[in-house]
N, C-alpha and C positions, 0 to 999 in steps of 0.2 A: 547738673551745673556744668555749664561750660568755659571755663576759666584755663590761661592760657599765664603764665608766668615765666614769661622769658623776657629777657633783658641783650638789647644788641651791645657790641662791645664799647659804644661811646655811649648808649647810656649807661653802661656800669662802671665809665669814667668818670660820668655826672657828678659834682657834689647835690647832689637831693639826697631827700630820707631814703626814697626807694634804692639807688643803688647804694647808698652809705649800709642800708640794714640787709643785702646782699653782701657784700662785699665783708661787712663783719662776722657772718654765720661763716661764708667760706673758710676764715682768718682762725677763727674758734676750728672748723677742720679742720683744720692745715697741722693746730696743734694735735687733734684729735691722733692723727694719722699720720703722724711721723713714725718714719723705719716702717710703713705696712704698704701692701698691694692695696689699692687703692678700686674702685669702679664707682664714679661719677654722673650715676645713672639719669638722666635728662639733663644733661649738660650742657643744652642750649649752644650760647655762640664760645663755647670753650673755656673762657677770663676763669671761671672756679675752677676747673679743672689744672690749669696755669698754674692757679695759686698752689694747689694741692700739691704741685710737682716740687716742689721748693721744699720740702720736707718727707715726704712720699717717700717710700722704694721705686713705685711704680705708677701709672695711674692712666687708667684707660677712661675716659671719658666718652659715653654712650648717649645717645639718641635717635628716635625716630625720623626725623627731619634730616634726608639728605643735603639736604644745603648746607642748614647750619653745620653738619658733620664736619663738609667741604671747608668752609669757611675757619673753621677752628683748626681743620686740620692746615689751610692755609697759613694760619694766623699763630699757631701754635707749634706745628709739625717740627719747629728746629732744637725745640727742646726735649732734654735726655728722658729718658725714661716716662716718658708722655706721648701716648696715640688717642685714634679716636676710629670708632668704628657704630658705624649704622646698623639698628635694631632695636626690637620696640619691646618696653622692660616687661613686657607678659611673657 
């Protein structure tokens, strides 16, 4: 199966079900993971990793996808204790 569940950052602004039931799993992390190191493993365009960092120690946010890495590190990079770095979770 070839399935691909990534979400650009204005659809997971969206109100739809798809990004409302993203954005809620994050939300439950976010609690999960307060005061811990963090690794956000296929992190796609960064927005969960974001959230994460709002409660987090730490949280690096990983994926395969050079761009979207870019793109999150553009999009997210000015926030404390949050990076992102390229590399594929095997």
């Amino acid at each position: 199966m070839d399935v691909v569940e990534r979400l650009s950052l204005d659809q997971a602004a969206a109100d739809d079900l798809l990004a409302l039931t993203h954005v809620q799993r994050y939300a439950l992390a976010t609690e999960l993971c307060a005061g811990l190191r963090v690794a956000d493993v296929c992190c796609g365009s960064g927005y969960g990793s974001r959230m994460l960092a709002d409660s987090a120690a730490s949280v690096t946010g990983i994926d395969r996808d050079t761009g979207s890495v870019e793109a999150a590190s553009e999009a997210f990079g000015n926030v404390g204790g949050l990076d992102f770095a390229s590399a594929d979770a095997h």
